[in-house]
C-alpha positions in Angstrom: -6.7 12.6 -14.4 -10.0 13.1 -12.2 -8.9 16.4 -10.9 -12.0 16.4 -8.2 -10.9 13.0 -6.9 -6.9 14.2 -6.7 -8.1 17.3 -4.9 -9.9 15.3 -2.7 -7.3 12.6 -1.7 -4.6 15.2 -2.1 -5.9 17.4 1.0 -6.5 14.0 3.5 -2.8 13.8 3.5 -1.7 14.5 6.8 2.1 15.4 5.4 1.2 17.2 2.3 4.2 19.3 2.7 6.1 16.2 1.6 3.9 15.4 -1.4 6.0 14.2 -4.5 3.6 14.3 -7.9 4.4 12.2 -10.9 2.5 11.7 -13.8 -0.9 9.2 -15.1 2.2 6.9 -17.0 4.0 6.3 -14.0 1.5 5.5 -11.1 -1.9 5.0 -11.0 -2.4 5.5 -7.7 -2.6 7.1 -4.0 -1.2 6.3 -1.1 -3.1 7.7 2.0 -1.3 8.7 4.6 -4.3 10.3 7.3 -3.8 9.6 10.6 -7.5 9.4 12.4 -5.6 9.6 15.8 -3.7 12.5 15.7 -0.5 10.7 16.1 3.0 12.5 14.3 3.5 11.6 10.8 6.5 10.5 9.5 8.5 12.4 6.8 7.7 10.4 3.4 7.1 11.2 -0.5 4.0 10.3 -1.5 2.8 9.9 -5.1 0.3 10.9 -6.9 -1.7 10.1 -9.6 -5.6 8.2 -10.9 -5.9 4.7 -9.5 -7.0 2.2 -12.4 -10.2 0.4 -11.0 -10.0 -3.2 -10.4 -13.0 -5.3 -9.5 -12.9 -7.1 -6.0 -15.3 -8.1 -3.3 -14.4 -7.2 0.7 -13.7 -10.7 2.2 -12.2 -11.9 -0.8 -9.1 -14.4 0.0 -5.8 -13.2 -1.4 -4.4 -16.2 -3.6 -0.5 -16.1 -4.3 0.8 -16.2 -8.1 3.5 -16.7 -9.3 6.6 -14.8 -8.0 8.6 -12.5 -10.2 12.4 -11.8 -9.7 12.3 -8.4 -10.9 10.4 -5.8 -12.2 9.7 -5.4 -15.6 11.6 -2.2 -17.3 8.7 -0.2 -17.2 7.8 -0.5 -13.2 11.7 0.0 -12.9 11.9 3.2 -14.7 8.9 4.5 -12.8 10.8 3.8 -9.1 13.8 5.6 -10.8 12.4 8.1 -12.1 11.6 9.5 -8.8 14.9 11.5 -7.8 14.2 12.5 -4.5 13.7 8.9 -3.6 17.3 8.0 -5.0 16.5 4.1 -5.2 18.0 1.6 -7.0 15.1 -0.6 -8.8 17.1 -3.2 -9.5 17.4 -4.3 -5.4 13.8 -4.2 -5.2 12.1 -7.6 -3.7 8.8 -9.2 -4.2 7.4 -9.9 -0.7 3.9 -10.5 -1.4 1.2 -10.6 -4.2 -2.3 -11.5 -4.6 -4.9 -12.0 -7.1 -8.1 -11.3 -8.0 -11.0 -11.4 -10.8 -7.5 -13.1 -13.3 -5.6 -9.3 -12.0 -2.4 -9.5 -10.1 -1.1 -7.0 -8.1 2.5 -7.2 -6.2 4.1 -5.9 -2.9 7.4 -4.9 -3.9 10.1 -3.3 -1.3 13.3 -1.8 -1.9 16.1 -0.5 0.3 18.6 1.7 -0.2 21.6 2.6 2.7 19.7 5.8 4.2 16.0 5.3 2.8 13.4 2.8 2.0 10.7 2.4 -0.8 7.0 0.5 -0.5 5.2 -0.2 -3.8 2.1 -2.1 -5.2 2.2 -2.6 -9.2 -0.6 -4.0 -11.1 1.2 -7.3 -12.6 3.0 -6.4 -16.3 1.8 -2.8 -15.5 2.8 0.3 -13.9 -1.0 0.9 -12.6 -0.4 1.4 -8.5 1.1 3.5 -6.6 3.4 3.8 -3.3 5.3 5.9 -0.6 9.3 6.4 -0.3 11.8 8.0 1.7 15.4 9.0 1.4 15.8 10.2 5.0 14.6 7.4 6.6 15.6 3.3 6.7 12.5 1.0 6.6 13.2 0.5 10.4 12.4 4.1 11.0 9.8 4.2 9.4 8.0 1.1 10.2 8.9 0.6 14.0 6.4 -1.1 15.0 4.5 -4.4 13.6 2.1 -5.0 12.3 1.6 -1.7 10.6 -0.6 -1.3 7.3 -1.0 1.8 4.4 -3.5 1.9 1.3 -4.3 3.4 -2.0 -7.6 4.1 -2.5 -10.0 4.7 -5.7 -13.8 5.8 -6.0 -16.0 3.6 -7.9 -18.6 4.2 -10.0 -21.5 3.2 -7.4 -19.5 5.2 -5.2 -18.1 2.9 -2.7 -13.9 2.8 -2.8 -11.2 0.4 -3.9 -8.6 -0.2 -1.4 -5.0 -2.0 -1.9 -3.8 -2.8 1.6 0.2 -3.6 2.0 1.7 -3.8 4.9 3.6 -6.2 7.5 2.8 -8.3 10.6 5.2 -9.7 13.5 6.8 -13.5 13.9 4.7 -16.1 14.1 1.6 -14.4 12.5 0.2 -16.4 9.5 -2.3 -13.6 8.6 -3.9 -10.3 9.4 -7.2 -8.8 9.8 -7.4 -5.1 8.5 -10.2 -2.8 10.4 -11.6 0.0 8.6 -14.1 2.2 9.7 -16.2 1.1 6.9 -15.4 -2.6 6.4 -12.9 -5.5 7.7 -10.6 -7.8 5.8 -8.5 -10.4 6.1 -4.8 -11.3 4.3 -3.0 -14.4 4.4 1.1 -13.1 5.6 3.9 -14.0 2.7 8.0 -13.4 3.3 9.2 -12.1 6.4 5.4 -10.8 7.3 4.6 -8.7 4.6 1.4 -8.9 2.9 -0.5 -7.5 0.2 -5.1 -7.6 -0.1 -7.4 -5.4 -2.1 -10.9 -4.8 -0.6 -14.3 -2.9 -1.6 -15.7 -0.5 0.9 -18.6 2.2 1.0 -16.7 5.2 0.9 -17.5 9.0 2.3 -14.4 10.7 2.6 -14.3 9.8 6.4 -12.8 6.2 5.7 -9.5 5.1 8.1 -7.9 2.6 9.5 -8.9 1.8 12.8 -6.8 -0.7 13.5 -4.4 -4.3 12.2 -4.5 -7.3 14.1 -2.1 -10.5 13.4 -3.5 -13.4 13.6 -2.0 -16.6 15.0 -2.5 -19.7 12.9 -5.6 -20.5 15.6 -6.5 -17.0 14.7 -5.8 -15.5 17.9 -4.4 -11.7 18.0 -0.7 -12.1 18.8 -0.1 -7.9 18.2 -1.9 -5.0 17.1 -1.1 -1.7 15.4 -2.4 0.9 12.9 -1.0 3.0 10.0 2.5 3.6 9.4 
């Protein structure tokens, strides 16, 4: 594990307090949860671990693969594993995935009565990472569309790796992801949710400024931010 890097990402968490840690085998990733605005977070476990690199371009289009109808045992155990999420792996749902440089990486979701679960696995892998709740439904904490999260990785040159997921209104066909760094743009797969990894310069200062859905004539139908 790159301790300095952890550190680092560890204290931009806005909701630290919440912070669930699990270990290199089961996530490779970080989910940021910094809000540039100053806005309230919302109560969520967030895990923890080294991101494995993958190589992408910013701008790159997000091609869908083929679909899986489950995880493999592996990704399951590492959603189960987490206790305090108290989700049941085997109702989780692809809802978007994309591909890039013959790498896959999928948007899964899973829902539980009283809580919700957001993850992004690397395909046949358990490199990635995500956020869960047990105190909140999906509703709560995704109120408003379209909303976006990310993990993020350094690179060697130094600029960062991000894995967008998030989910756009009716009638948007795609999104356009505004960093403060860099732009990108994700075609929209079931019921709005999609899934796009980009290459920014990174300096430690990176957010989200903002998400825009796009209209298939690529006009902005809404507009929203982290969630």
């Amino acid at each position: 594990m790159n301790t300095d890097l952890d550190t680092r990402l560890t204290n931009a968490l806005t909701d630290a307090a919440n912070t669930t840690t699990v270990s290199d085998d089961a996530f490779a990733g970080i989910l940021r949860r910094s809000n540039p605005n100053g806005g309230p977070s919302r109560k969520r476990h967030i895990l923890i671990a080294t991101v494995t690199a993958l190589g992408v371009t910013a701008g790159a289009g997000a091609a869908y693969a083929v679909v899986q109808d489950r995880l493999n045992d592996d990704q399951a155990q590492t959603i189960e594993q987490i206790a305090s999420c108290g989700l049941d792996a085997e109702t989780a749902r692809m809802v978007a995935t994309t591909e890039f440089n013959s790498r896959i990486v999928d948007y899964w979701i899973v829902d539980s009565p009283g809580g919700f679960g957001d993850f992004l696995f690397e395909r046949n892998s358990t490199g990635g990472g995500g956020g869960c709740s047990s105190e909140q439904t999906r509703q709560q904490a995704h109120p408003t569309l379209p909303w976006a999260n990310y993990l993020i990785d350094t690179l060697p040159d130094g600029n960062g790796l991000f894995w967008f997921q998030g989910q756009a209104p009716a009638g948007a066909v795609s999104v356009q992801i505004v960093m403060s760094t860099g732009t990108v743009q994700a075609p929209v797969g079931t019921n709005g949710y999609f899934v796009v990894l980009a290459e920014f310069p990174f300096n430690g200062n990176d957010h989200l400024e903002r998400v825009d859905a796009l209209s298939g004539d690529g006009e902005v139908i809404a507009t929203g931010g982290l969630s």
